[in-house]
C-alpha positions as a Markdown table, in Angstrom:
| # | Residue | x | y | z |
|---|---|---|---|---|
| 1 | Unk | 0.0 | 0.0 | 0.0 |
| 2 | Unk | 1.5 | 3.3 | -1.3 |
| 3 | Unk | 0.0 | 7.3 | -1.6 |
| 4 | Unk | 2.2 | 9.5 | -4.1 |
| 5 | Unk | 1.6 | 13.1 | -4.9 |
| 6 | Unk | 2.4 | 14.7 | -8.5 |
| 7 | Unk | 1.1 | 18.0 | -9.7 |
| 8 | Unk | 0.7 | 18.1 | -13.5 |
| 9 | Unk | 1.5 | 21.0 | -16.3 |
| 10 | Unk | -1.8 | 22.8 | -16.1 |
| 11 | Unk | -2.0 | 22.6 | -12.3 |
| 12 | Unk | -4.0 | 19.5 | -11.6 |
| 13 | Unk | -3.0 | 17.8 | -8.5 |
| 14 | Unk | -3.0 | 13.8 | -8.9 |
| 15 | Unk | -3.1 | 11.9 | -5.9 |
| 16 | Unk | -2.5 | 8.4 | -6.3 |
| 17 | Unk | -3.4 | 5.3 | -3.4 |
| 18 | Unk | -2.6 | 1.9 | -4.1 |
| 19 | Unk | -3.9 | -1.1 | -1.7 |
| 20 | Unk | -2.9 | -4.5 | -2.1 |
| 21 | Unk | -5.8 | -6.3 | -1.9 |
| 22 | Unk | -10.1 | -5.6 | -2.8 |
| 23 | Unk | -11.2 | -5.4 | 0.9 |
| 24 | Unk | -7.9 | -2.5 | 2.0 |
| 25 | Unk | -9.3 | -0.9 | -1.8 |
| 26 | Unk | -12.4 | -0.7 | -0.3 |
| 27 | Unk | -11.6 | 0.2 | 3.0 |
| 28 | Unk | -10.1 | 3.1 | 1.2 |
| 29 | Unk | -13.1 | 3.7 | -1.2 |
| 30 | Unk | -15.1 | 4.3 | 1.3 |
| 31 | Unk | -13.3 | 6.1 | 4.2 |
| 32 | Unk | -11.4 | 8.5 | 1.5 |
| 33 | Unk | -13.0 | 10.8 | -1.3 |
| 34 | Unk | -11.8 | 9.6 | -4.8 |
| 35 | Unk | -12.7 | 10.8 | -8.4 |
| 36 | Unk | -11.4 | 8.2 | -9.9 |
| 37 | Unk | -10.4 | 4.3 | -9.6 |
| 38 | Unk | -8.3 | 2.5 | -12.1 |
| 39 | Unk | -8.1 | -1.5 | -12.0 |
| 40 | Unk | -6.5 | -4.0 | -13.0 |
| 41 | Unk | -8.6 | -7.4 | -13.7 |
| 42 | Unk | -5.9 | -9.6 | -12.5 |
| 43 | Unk | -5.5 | -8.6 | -8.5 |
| 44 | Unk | -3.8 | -10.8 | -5.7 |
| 45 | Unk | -6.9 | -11.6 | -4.4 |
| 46 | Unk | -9.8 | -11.8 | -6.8 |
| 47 | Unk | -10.6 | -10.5 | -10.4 |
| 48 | Unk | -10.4 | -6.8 | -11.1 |
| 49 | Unk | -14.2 | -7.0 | -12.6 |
| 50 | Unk | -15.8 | -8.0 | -9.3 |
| 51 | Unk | -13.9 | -5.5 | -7.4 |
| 52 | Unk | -15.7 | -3.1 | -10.2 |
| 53 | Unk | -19.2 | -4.7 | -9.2 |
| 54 | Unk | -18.5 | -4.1 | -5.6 |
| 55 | Unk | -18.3 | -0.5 | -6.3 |
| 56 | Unk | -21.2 | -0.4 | -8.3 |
| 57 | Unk | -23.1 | -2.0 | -5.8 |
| 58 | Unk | -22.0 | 0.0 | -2.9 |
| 59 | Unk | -23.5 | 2.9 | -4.4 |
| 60 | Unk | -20.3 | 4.9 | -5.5 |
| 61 | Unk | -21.7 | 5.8 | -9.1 |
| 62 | Unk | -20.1 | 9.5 | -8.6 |
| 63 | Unk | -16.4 | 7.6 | -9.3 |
| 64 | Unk | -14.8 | 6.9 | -12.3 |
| 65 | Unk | -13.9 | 3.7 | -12.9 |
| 66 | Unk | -11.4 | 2.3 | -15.7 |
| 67 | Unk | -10.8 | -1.3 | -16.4 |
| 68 | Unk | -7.1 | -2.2 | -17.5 |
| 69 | Unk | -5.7 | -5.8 | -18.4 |
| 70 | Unk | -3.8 | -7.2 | -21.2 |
| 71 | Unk | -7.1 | -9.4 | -21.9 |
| 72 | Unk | -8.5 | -7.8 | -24.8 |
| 73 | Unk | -12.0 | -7.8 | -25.6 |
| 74 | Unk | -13.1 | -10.5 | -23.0 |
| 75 | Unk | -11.7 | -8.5 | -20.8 |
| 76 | Unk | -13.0 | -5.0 | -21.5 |
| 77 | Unk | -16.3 | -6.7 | -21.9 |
| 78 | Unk | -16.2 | -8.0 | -18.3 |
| 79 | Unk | -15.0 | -4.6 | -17.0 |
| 80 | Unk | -17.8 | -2.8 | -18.8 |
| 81 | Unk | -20.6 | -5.1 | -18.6 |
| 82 | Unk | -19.6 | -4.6 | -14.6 |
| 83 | Unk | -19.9 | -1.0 | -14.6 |
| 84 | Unk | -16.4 | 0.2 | -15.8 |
| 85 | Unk | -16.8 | 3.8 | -17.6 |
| 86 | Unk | -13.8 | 3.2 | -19.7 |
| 87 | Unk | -10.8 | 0.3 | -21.0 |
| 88 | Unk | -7.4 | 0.6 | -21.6 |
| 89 | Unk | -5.7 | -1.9 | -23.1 |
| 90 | Unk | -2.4 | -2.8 | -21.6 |
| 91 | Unk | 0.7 | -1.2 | -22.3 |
| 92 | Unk | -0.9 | 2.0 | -21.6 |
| 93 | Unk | 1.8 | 5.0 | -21.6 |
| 94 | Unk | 1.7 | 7.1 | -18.7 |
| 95 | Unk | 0.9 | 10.7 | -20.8 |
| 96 | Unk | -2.3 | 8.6 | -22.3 |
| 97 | Unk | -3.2 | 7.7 | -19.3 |
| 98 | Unk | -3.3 | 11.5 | -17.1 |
| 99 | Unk | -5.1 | 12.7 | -20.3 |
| 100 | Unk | -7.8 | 9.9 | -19.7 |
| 101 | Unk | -8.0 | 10.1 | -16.3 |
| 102 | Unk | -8.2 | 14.1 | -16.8 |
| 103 | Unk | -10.8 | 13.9 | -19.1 |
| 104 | Unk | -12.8 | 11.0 | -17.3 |
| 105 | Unk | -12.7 | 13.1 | -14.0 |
| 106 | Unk | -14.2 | 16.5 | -15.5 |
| 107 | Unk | -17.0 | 14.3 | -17.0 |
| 108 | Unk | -18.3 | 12.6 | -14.2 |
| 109 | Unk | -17.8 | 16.0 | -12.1 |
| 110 | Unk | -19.9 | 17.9 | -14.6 |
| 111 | Unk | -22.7 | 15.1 | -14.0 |
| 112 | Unk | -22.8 | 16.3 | -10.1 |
| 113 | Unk | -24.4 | 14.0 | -7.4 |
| 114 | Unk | -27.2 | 11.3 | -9.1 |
């Protein structure tokens, strides 16, 4: 488990946890305020979609979620059909993903509380 700070070119300030397993990621999701969650499907302890589901399911529609895995289309269709808002395929280069996760953040804060 690991929190790093970086502040980007046009001011943004990204804010990174990591947890090593789904119920500390959790934990987190819920005692923390988060605009975004990116995960992987293959986790230490269970598969990144179910983790996805979990969210869903606790109510936490306000965050972003993206889906990443070298599994191709099986996997981005078990990330989505979970309630991922977006895939990346893996290798995904750090500058594409700040612009997504940039992007993805704005959008989900322009829909306000549902």
């Amino acid at each position: 488990e690991a929190r790093a700070g970086r502040a980007l070119d046009d001011g943004v300030r990204v804010v990174v946890d990591t947890a090593g397993r789904v119920e500390r990621a959790l934990e987190l999701l819920e005692t923390r305020s988060y605009a975004l969650a990116l995960v992987d499907l293959f986790l230490p302890d269970r598969v990144g979609d179910t983790l996805v589901r979990t969210i869903r399911e606790r109510g936490l529609d306000q965050l972003a979620v993206i889906g990443c895995s070298v599994g191709g289309a099986s996997a981005r269709d078990s990330f989505l059909e979970a309630g991922a808002d977006l895939y990346l395929d893996k290798p995904v280069k750090v500058k594409d993903l700040l612009t997504t996760v940039q992007r993805l953040t704005r959008l989900n804060a322009r829909k306000g509380p549902t």
